[in-house]
N, CA and C of each residue as an Amber inpcrd file, in Angstrom:
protein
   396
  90.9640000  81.9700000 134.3080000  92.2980000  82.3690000 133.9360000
  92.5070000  83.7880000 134.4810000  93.4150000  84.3000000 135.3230000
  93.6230000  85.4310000 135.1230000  94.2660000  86.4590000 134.5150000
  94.4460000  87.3210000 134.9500000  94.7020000  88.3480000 133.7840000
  96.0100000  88.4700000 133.4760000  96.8580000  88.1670000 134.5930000
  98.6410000  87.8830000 133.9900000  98.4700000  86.9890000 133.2940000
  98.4780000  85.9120000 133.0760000  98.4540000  84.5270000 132.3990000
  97.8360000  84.7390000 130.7990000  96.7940000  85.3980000 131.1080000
  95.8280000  85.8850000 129.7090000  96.9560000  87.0530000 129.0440000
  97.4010000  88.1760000 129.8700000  98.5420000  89.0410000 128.9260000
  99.9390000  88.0720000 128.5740000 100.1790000  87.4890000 129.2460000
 101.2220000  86.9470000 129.0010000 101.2770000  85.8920000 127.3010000
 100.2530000  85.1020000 127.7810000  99.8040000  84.2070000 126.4110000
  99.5400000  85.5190000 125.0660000  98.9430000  86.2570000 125.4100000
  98.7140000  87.3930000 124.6070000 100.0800000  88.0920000 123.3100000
 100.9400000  88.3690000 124.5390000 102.2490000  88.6900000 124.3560000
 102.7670000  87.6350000 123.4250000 102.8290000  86.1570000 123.7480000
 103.4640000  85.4180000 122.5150000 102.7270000  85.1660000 121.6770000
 101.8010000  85.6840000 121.4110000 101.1420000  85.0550000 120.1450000
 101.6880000  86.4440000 119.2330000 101.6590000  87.5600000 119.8830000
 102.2300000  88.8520000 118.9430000 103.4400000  88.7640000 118.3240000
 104.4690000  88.1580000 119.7950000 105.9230000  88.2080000 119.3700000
 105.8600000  86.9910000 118.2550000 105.1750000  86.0550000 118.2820000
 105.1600000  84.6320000 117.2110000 104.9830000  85.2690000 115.8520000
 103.6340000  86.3380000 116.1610000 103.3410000  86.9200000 114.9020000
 104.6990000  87.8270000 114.4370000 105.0800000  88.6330000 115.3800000
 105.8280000  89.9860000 114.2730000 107.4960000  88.6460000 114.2940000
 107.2300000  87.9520000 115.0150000 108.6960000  87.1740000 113.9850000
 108.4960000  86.5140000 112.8780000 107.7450000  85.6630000 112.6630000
 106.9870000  85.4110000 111.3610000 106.6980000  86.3410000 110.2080000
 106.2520000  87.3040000 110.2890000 106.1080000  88.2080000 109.5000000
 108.0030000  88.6580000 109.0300000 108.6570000  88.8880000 110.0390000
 110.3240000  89.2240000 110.0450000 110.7990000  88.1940000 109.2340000
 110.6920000  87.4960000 109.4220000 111.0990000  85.8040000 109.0720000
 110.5630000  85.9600000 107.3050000 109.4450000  85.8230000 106.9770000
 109.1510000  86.2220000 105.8260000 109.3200000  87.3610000 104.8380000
 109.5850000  88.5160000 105.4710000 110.5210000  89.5890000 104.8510000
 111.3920000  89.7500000 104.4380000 112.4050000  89.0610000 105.4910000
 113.7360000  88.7500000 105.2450000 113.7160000  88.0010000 103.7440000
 113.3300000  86.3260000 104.2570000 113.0180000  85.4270000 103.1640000
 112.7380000  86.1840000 101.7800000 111.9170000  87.0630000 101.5270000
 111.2430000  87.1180000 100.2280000 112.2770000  88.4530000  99.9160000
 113.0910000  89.3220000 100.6590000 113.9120000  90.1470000 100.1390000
 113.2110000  91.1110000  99.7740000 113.2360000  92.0160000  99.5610000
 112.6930000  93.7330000  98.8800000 112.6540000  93.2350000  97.1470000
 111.8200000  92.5420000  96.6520000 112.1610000  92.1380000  95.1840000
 110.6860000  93.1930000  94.4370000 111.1010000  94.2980000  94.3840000
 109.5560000  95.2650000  93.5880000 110.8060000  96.2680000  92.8830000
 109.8260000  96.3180000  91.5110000 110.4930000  97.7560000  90.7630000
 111.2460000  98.4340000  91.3760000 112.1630000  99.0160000  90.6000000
 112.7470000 100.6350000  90.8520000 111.5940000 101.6890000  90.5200000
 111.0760000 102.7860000  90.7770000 110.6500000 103.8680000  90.4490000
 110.9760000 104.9000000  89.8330000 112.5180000 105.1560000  89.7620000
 113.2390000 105.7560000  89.2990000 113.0230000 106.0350000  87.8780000
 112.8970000 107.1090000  87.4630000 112.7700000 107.1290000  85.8860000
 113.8920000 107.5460000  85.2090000 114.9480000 108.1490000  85.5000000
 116.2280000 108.3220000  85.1010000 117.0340000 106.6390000  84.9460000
 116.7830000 106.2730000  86.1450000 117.8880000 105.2210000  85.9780000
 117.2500000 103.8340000  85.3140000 115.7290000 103.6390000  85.0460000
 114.9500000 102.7730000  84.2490000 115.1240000 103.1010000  82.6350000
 115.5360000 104.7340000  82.3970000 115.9460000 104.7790000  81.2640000
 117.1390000 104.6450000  81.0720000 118.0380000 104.7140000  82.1520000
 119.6750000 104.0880000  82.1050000 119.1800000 102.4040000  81.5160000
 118.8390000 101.8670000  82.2180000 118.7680000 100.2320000  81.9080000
 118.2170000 100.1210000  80.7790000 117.4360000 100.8720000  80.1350000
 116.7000000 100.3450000  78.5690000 118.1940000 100.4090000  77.8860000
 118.5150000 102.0720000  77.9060000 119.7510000 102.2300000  76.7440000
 120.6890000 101.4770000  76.9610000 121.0400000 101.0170000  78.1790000
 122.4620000 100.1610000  78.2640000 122.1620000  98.6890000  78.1300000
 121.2340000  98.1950000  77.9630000 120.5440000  96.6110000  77.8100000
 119.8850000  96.8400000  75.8230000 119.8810000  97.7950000  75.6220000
 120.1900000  97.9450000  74.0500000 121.4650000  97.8820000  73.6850000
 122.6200000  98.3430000  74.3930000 123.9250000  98.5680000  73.8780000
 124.4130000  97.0000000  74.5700000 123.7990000  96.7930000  75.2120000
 124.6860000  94.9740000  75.6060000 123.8350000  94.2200000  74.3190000
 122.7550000  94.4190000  74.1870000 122.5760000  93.4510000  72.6910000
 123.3730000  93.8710000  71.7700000 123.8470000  94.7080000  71.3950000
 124.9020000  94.6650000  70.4070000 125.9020000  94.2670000  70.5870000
 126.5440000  94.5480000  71.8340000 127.7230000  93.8300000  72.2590000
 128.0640000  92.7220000  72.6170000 126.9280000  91.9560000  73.0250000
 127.0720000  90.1830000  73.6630000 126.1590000  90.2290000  72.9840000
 125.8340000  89.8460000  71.3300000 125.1440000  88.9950000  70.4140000
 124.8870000  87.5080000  71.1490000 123.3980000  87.2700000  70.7470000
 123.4780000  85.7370000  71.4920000 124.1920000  84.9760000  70.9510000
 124.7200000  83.2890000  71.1510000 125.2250000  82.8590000  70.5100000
 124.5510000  81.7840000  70.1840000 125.2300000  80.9870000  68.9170000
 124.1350000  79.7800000  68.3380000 124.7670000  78.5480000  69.4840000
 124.0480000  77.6700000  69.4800000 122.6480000  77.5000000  69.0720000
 121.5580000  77.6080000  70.0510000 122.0570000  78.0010000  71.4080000
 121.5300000  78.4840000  73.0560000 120.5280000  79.3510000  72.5230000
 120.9200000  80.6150000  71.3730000 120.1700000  81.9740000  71.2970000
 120.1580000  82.7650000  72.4400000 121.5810000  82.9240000  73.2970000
 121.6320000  83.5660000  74.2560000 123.0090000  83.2090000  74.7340000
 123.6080000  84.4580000  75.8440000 124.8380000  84.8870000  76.1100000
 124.7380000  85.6690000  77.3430000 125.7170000  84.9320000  78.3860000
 125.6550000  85.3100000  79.2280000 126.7730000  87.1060000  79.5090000
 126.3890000  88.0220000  80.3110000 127.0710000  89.2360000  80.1730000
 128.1760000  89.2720000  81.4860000 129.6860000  88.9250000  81.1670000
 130.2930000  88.5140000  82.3110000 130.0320000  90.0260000  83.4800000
 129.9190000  89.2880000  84.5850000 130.0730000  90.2720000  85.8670000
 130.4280000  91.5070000  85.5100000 132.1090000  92.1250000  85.5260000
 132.5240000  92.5730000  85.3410000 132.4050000  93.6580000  83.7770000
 131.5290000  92.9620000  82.8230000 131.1810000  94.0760000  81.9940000
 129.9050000  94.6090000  81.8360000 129.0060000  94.6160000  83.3500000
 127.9300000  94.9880000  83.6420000 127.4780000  96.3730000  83.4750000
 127.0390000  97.1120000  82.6930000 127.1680000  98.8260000  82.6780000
 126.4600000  99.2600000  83.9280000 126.9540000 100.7290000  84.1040000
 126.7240000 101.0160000  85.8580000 125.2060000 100.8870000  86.2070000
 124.0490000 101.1840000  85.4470000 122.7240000 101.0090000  85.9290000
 122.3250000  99.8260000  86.5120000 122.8860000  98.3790000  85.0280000
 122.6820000  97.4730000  85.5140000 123.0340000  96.8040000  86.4540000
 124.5530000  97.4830000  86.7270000 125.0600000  96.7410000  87.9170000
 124.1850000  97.4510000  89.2560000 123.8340000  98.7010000  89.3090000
 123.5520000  99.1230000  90.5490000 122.0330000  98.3090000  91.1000000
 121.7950000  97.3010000  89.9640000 120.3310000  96.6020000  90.5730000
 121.2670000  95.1740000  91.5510000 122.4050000  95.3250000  91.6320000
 122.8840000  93.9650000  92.3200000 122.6020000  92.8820000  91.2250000
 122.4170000  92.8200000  90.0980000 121.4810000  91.5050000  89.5280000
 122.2140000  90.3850000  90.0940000 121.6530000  88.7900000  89.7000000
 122.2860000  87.5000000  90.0680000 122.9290000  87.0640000  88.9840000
 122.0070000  87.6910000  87.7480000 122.8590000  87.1890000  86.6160000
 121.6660000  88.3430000  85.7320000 123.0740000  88.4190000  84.3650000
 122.6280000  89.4630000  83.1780000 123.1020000  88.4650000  81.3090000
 121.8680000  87.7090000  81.0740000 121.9740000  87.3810000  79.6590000
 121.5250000  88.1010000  78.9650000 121.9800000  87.8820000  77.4810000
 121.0990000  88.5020000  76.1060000 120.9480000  87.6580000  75.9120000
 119.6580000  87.6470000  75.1440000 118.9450000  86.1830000  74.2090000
 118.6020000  87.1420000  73.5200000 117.8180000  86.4450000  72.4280000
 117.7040000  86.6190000  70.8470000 116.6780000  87.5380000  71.1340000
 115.3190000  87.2680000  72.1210000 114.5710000  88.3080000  72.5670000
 114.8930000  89.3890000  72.9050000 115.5720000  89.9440000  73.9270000
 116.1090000  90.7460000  74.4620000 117.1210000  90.2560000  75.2720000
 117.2040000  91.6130000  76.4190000 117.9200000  91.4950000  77.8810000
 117.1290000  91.0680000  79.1330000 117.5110000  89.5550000  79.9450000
 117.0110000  89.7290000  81.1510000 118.0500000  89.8200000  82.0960000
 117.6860000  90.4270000  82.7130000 118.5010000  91.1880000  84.1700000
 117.6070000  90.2550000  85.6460000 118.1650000  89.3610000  86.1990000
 117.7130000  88.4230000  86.7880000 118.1790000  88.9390000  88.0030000
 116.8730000  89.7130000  89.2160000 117.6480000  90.2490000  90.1050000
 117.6210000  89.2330000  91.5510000 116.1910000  88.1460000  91.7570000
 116.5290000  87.0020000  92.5540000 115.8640000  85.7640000  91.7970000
 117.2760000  85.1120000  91.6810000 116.7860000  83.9220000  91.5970000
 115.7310000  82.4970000  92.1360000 114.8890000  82.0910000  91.0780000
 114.3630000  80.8930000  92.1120000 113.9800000  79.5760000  91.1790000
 113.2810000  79.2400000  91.4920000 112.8790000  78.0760000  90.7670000
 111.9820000  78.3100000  89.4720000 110.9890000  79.3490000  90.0450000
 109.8300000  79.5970000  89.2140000 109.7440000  80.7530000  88.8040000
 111.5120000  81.2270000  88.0230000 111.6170000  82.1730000  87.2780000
 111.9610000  83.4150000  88.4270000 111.9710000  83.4220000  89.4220000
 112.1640000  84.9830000  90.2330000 111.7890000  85.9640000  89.9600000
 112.7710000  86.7970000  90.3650000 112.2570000  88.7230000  89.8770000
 113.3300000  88.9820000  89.2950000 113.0150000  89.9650000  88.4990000
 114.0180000  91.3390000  87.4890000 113.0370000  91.6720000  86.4400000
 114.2910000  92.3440000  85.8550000 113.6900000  92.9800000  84.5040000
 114.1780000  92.1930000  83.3830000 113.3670000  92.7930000  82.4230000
 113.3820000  92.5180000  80.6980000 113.6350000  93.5830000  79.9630000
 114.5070000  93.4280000  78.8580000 114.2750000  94.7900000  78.1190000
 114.1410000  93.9030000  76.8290000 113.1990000  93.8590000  76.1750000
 112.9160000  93.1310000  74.9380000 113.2250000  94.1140000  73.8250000
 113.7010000  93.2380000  72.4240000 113.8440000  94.0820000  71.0090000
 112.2120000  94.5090000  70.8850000 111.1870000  93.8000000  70.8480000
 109.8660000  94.7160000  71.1930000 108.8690000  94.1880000  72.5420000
 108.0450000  94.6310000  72.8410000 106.6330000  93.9450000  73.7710000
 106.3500000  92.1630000  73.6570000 106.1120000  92.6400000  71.7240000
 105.9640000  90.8870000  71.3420000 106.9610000  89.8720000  71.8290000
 108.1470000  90.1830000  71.8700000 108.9330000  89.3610000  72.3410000
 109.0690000  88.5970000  73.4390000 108.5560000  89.7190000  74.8460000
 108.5140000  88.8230000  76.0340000 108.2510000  87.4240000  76.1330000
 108.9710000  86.5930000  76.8090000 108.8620000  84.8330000  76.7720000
 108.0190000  84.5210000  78.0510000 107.6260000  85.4770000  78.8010000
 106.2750000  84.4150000  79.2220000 105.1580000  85.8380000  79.5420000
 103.9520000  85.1620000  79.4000000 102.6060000  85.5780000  79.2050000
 103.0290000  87.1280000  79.4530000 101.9430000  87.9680000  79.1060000
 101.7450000  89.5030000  79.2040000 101.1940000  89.7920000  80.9330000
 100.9320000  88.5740000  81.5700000 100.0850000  88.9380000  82.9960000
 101.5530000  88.8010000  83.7930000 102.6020000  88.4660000  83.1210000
 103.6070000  88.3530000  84.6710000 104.1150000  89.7600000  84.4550000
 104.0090000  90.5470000  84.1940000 104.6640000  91.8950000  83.6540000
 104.1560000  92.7590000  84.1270000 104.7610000  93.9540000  84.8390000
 104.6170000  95.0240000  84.5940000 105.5260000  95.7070000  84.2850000
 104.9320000  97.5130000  83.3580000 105.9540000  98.0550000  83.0970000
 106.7050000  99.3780000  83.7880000 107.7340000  99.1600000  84.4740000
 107.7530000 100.6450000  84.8820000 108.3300000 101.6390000  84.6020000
 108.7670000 101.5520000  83.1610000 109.1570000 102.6140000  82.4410000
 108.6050000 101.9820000  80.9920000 109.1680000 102.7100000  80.0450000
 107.8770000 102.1900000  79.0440000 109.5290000 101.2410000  77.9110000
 109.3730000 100.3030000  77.5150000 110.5430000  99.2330000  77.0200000
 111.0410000  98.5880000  78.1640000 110.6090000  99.0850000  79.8030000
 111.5250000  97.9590000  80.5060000 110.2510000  97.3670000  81.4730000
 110.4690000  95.6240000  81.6650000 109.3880000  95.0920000  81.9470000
 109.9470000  94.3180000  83.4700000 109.2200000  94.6330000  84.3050000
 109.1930000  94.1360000  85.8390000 108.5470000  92.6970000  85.6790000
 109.3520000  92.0600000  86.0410000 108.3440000  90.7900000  86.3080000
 108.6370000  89.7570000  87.9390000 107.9540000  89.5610000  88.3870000
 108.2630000  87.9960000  89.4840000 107.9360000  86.7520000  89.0230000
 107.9650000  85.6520000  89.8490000 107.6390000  84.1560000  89.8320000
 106.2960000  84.0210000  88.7730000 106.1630000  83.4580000  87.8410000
 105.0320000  83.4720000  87.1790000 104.7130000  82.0510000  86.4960000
């Protein structure tokens, strides 16, 4: 083989790779925590003040928070959708089959509705989670 033929083959296996990798980035979206500690404590207090305000309702034990009365933190995560349930607030930022990503802001820890391993926390009352 020579050596054009060998760079050349070379060349698409890279470009195969970094589109694939592109291709999967895209796909999976930027879905990780905020870091922010100002605006993670925006979302606790204002996902406390939407449980008071959108009480769940019977017999669901939960209420969806229309679009439009999203408070500014929560809205600035883009979410897909924002319920209260009887647990807390989830802030659902991509949807999927197997639960997606967002946050939780639970009335306590105990409350979270699935296991303690899909969680992390990155402020302390608000809980990061993905697909679990």
């Amino acid at each position: 083989m020579d050596v054009l033929q060998y760079l050349m083959r070379r060349s698409r296996y890279a470009t195969i790779t970094l589109a694939t990798l592109a291709a999967m980035s895209v796909l999976s979206g930027c879905n990780r925590p905020i870091s922010d500690a100002v605006k993670l404590e925006a979302i606790r207090a204002e996902a406390q003040m939407l449980m008071n305000t959108f009480p769940p309702e019977k017999p669901e034990n939960w209420r969806r928070v229309p679009e439009r009365r999203w408070p500014a933190a929560i809205a600035s995560l883009h979410p897909e959708d924002v319920t209260v349930h009887s647990w807390g607030v989830d802030i659902v930022t991509k949807a999927y089959f197997d639960g997606g990503y967002g946050y939780e802001v639970p009335r306590s820890k105990a409350n979270l509705p699935m296991p303690a391993t899909c969680y992390s926390e990155p402020s302390q009352g608000v809980f990061w989670h993905g697909p679990c």
